[in-house]
N, CA and C of each residue as an Amber inpcrd file, in Angstrom:
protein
   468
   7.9920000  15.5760000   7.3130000   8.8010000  14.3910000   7.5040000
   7.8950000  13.2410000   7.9510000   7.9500000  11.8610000   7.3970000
   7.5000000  10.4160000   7.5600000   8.4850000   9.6990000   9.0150000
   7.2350000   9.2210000   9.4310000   7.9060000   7.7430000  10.1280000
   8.8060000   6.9680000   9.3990000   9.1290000   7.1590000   8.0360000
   9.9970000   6.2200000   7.0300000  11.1690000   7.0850000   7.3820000
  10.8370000   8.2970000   6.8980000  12.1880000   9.2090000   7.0290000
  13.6160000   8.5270000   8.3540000  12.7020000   8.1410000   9.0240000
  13.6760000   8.4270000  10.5250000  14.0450000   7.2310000  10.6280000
  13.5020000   5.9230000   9.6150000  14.2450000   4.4220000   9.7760000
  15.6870000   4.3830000   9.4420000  16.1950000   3.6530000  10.2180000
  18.2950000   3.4430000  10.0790000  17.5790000   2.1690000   8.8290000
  18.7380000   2.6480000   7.6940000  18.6920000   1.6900000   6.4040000
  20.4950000   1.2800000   6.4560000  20.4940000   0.2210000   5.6170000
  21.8870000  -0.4670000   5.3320000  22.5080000   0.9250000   4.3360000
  23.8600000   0.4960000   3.9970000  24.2440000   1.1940000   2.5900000
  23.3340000   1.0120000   1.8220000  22.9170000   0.0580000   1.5050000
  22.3100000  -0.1220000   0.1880000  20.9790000   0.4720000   0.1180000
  20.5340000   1.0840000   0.9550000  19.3740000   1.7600000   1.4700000
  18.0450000   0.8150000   1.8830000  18.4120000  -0.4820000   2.1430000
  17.3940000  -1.7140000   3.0090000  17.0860000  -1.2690000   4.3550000
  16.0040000  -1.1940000   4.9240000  15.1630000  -1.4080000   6.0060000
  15.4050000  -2.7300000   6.5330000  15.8280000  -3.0550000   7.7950000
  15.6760000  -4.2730000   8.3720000  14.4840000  -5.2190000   8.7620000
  14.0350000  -6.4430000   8.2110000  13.0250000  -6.8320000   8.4540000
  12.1390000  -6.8160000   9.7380000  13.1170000  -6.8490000  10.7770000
  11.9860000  -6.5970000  12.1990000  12.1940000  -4.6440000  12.4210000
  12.7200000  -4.0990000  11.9090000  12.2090000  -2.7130000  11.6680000
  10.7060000  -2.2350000  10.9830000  11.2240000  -2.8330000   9.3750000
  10.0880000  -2.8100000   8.7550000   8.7140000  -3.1610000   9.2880000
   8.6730000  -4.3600000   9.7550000   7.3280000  -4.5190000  10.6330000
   6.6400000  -3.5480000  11.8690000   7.9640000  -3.6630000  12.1760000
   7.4220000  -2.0240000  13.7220000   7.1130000  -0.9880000  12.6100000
   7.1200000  -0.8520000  12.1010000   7.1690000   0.8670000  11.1820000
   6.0200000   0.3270000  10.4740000   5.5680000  -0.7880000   9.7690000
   4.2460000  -1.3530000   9.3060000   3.0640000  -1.3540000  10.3600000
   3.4650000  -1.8700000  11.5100000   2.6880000  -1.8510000  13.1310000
   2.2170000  -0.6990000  13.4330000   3.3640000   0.0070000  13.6010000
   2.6550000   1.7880000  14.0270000   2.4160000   2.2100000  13.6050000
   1.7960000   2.2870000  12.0920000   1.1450000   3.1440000  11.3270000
  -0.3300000   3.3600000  11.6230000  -1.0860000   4.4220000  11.7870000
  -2.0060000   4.7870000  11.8640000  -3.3260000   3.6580000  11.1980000
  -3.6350000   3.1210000  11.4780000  -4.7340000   1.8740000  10.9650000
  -6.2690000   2.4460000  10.5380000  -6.8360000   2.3590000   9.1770000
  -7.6030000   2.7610000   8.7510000  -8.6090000   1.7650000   9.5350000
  -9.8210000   2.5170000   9.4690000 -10.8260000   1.4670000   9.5570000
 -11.1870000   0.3570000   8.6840000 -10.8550000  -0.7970000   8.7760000
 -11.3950000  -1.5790000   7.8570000 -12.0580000  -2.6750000   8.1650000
 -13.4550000  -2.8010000   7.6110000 -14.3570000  -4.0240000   8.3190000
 -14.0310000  -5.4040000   8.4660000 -14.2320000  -5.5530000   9.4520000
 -13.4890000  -7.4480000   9.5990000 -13.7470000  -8.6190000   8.5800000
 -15.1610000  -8.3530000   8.2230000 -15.5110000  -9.3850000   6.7070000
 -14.3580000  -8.6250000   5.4590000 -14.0720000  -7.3490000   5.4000000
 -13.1760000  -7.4140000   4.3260000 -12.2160000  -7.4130000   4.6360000
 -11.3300000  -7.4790000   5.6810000 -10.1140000  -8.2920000   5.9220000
 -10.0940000  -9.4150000   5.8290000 -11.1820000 -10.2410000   6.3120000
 -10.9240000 -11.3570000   6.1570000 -10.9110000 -11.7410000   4.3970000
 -11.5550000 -11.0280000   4.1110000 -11.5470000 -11.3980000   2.4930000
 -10.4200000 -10.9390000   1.8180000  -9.7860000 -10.7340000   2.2690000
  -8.4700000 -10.0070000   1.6970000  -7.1790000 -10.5630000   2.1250000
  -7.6380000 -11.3770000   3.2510000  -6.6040000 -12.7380000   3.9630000
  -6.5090000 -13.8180000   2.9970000  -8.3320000 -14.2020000   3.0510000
  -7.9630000 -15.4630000   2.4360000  -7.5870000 -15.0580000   0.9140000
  -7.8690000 -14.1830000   0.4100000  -7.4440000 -13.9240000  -1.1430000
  -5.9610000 -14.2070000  -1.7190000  -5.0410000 -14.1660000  -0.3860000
  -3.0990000 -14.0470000  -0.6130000  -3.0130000 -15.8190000  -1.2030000
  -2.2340000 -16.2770000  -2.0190000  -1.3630000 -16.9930000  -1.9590000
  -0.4560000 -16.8830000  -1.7700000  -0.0290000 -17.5130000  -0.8630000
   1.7050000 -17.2840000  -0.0400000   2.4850000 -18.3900000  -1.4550000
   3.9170000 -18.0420000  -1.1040000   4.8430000 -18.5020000  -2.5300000
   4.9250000 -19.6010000  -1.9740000   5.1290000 -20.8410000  -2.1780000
   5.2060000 -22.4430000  -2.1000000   6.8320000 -22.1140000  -1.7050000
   6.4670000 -23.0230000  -0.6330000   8.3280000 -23.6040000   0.0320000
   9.2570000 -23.9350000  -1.1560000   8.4750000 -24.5250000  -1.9640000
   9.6730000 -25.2520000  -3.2790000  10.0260000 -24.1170000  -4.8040000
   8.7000000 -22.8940000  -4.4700000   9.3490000 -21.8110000  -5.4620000
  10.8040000 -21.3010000  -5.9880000  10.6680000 -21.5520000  -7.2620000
  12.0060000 -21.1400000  -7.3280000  11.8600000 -20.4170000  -8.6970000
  12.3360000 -18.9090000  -9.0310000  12.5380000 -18.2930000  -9.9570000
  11.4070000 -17.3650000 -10.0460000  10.8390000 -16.5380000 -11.2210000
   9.9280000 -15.5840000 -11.1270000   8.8660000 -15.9190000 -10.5840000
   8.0410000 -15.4700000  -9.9440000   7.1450000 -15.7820000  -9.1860000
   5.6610000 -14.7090000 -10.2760000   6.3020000 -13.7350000 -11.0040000
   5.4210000 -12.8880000 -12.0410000   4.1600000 -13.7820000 -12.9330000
   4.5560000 -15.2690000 -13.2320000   3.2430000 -15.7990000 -14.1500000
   2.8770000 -16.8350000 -13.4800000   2.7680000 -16.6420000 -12.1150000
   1.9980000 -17.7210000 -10.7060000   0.7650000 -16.8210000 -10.4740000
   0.3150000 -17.6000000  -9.5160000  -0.6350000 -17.1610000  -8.4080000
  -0.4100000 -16.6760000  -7.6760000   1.0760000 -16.3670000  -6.8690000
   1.4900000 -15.9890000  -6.0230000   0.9930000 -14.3240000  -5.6230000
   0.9370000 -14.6010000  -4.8950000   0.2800000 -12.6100000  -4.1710000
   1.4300000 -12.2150000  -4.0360000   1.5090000 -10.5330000  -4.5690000
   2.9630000 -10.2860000  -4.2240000   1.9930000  -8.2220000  -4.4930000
   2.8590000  -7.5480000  -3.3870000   2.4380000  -6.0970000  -3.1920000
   3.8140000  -5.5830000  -3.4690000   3.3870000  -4.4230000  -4.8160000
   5.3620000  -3.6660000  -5.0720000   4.5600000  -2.4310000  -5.0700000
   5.1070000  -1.1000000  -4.0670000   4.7330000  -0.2010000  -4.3140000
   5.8070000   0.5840000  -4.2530000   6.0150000   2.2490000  -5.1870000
   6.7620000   2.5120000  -5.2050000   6.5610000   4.3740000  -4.8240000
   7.6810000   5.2010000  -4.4380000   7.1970000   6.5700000  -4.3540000
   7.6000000   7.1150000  -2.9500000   7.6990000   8.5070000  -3.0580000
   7.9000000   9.6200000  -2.0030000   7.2010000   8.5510000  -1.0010000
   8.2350000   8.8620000   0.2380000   7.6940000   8.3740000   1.6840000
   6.4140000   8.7340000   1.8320000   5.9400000   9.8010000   1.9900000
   4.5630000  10.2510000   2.6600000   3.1750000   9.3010000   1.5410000
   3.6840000   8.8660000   0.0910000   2.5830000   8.4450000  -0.5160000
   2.9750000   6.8620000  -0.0050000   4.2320000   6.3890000   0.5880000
   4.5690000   4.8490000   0.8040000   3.6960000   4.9490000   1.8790000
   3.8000000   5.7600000   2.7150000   2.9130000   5.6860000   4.2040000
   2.1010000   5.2900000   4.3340000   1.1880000   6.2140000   3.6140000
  -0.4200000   6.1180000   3.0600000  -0.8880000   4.7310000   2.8430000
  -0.2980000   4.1560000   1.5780000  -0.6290000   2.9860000   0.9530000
  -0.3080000   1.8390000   2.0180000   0.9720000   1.9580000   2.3600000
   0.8650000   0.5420000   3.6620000   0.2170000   0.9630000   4.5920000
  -0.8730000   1.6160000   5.2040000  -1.7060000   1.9220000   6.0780000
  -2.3900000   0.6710000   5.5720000  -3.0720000   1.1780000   4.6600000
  -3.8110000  -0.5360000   3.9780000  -3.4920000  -1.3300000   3.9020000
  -2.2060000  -2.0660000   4.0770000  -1.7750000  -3.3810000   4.0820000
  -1.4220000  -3.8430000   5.6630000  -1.8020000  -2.8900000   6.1790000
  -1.3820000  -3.9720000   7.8390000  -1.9960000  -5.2180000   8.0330000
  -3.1350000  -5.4190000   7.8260000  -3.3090000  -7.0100000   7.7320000
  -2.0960000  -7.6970000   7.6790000  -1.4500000  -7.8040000   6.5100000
  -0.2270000  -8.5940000   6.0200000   0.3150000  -9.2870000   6.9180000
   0.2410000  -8.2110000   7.9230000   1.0910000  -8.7700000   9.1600000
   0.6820000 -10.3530000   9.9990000  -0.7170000 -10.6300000   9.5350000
  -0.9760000 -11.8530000   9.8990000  -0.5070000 -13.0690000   9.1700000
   0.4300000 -12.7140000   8.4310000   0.6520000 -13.5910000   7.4080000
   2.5570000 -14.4820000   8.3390000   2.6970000 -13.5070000   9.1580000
   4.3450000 -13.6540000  10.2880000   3.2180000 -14.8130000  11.1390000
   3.3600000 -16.0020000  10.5110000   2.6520000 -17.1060000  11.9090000
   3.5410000 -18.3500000  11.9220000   2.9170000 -19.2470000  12.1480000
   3.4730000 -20.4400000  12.1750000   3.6030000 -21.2830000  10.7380000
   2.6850000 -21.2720000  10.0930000   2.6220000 -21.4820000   8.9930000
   3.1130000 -20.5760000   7.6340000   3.0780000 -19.7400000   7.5730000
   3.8140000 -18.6020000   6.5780000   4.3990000 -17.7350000   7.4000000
   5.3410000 -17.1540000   6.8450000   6.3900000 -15.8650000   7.1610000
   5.6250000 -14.8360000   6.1760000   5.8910000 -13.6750000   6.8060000
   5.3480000 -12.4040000   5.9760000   6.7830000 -11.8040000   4.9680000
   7.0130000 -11.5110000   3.8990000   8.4430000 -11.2070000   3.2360000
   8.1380000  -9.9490000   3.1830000   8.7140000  -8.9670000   3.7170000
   8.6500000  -7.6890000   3.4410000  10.3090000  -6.8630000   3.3410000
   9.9840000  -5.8950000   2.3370000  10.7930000  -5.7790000   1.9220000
  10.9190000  -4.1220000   1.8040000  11.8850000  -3.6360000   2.5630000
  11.2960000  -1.8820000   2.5630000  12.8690000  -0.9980000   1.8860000
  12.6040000  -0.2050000   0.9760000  14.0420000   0.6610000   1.0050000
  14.1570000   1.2480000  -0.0420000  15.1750000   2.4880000   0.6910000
  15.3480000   3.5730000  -0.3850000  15.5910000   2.6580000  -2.3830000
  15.2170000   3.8740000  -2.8080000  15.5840000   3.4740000  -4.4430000
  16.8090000   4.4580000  -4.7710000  17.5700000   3.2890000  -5.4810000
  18.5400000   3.2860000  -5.9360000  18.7180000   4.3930000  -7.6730000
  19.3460000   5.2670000  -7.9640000  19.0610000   6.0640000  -9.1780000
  20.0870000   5.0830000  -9.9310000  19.5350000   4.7810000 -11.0680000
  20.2540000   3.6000000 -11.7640000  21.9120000   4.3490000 -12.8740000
  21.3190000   5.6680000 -12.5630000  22.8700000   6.3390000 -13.6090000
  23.4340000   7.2020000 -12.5940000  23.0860000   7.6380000 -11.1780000
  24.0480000   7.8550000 -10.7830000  24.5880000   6.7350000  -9.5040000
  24.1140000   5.5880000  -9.2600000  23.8290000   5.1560000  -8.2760000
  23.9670000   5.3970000  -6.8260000  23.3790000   6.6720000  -7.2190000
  22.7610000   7.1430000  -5.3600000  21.5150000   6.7210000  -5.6520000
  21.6220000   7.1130000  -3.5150000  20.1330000   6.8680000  -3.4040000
  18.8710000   7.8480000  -3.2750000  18.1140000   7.6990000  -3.7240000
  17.4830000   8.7380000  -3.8930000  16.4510000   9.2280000  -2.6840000
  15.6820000   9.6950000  -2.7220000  14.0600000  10.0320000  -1.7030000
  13.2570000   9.0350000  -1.9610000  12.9430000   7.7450000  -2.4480000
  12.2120000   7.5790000  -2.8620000  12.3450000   6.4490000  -2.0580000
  11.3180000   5.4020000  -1.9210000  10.8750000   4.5200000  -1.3730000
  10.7640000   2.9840000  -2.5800000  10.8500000   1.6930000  -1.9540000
   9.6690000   0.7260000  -2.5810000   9.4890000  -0.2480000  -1.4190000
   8.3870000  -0.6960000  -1.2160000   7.7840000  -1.4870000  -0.3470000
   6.8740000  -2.5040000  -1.1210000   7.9020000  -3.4320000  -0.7710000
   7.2840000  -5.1920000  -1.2820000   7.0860000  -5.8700000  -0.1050000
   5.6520000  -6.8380000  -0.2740000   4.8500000  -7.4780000   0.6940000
   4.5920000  -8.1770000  -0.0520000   5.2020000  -9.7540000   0.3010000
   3.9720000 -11.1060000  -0.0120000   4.1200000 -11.9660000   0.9200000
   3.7800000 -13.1780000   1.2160000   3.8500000 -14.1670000   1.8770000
   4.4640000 -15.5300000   1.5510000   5.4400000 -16.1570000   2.4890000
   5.5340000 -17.5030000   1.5850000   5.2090000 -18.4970000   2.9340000
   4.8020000 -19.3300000   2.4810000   4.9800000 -20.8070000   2.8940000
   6.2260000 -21.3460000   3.8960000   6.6820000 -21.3000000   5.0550000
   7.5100000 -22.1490000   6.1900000   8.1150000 -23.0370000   5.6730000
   9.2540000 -23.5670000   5.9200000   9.7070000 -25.2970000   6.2260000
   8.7520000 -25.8480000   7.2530000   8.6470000 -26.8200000   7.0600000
   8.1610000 -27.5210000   7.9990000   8.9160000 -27.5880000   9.5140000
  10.1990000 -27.8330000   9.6870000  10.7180000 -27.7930000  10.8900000
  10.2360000 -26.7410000  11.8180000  10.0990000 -25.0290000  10.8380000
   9.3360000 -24.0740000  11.5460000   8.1310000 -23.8240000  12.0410000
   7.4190000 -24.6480000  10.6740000   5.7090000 -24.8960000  11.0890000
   5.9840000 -25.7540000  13.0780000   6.2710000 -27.1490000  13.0340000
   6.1340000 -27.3060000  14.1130000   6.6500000 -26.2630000  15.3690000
   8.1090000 -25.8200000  15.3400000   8.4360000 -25.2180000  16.3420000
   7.5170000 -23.8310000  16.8920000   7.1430000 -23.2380000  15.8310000
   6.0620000 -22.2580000  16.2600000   5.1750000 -21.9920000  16.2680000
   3.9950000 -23.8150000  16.0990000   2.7650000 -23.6840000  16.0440000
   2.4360000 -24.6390000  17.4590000   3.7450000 -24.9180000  18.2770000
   3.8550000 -25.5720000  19.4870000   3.7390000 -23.9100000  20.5280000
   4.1360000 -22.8640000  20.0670000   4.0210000 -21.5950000  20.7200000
   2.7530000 -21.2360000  20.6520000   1.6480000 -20.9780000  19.5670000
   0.6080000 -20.3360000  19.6110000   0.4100000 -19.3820000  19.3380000
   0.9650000 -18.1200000  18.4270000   0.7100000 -16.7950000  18.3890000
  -0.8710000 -16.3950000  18.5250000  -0.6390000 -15.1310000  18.4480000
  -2.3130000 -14.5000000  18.0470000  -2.2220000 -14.2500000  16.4590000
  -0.9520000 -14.2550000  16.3590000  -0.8490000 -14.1990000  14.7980000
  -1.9680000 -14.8460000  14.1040000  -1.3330000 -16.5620000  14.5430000
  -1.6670000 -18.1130000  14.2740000  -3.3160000 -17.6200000  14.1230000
  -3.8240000 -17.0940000  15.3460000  -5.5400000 -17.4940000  15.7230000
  -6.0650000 -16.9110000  14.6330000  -5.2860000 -15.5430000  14.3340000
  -6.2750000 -14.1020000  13.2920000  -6.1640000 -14.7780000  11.6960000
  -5.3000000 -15.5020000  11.5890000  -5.2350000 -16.2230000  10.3530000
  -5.7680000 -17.3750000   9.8810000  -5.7720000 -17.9080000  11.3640000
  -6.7490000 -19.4850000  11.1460000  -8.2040000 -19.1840000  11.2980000
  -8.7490000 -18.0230000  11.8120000  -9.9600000 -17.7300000  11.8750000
 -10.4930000 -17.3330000  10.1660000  -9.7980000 -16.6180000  10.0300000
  -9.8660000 -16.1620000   8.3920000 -10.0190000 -17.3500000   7.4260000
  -9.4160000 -18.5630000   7.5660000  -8.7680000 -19.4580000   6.4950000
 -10.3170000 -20.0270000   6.8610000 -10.2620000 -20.5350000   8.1220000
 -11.5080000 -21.3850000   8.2890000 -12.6720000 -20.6850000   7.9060000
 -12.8060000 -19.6480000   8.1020000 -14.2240000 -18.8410000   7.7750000
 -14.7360000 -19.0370000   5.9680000 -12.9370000 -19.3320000   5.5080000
 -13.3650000 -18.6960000   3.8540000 -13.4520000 -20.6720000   3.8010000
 -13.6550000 -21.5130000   4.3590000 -13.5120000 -22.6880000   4.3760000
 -15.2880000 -23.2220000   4.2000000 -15.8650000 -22.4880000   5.2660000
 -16.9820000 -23.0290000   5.8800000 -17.5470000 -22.1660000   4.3400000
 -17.2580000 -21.2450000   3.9810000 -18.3800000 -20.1230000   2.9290000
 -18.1370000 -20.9690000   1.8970000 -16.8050000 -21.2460000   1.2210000
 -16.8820000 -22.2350000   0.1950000 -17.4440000 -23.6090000   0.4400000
 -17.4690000 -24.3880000   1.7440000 -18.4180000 -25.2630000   1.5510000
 -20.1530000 -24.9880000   1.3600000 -20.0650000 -24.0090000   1.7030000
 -21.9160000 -23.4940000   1.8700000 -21.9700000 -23.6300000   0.5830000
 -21.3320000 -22.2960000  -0.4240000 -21.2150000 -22.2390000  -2.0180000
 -21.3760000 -23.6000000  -2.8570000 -20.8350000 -24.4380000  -2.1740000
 -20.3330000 -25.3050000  -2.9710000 -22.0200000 -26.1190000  -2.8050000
 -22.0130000 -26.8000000  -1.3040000 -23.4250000 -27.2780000  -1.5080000
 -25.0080000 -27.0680000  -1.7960000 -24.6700000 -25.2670000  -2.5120000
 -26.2060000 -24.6450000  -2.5740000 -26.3200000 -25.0550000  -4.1730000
């Protein structure tokens, strides 16, 4: 049995978004080196505030994984980063829950876990970049870092 197993889901078999994150949080954290997180930060495009409709032939970063709990586990072990993406400036969209069997519509064992990022209103940017997370710092450290390397790139 999974840490997924034991999450309370809706009927529809949805994970609640501040669930999903605790259950993303406590997962066992691989080692992963700080230069490739950070490279893997700045790599996301979060979806633009004004997106509207498929987001499939953008730029937009978007994570769909699908499968038995114990292989969902696994795979979001590697995506905890993501979580820096819940700041002042972007919200993290995550999206966790049983799959639906399309001919009998139960639900089945099975899992899908979607992760991307979008872009704030502005009203939110201010109200919670007047707070400060550590969120805020682990993300602005990242952004700026891939800031300063593309200017180096740029002027060699």
């Amino acid at each position: 049995m999974t840490s997924l197993d034991n999450l309370e889901t809706t009927d529809s078999g949805s994970v609640q978004k501040k669930d999903a994150m605790q259950w993303l949080e406590s997962l066992e954290n691989p080692e992963i080196p700080e230069a490739l997180e950070d490279e893997l930060i700045q790599s996301v495009v979060p979806k633009p505030q004004d997106h509207s409709g498929s987001a499939f032939p953008t730029p937009i970063s978007q994570v769909r994984v699908t499968g038995r709990p114990e292989f969902i586990e696994q795979v979001a072990r590697l995506f905890q980063w993501f979580n820096v993406f819940e700041s002042s400036a972007t919200r993290l969209a995550i999206k966790l829950q049983q799959i639906e069997d399309r001919e009998t519509e139960e639900l089945t064992d099975n899992y899908a876990l979607y992760l991307s990022a979008a872009v704030r209103g502005k009203e939110g940017v201010v109200q919670q970049m007047m707070m400060g997370s550590g969120e805020d710092q682990r993300l602005s450290k990242a952004l700026e870092k891939a800031e300063k390397e593309t200017a180096l790139t740029v002027e060699q």
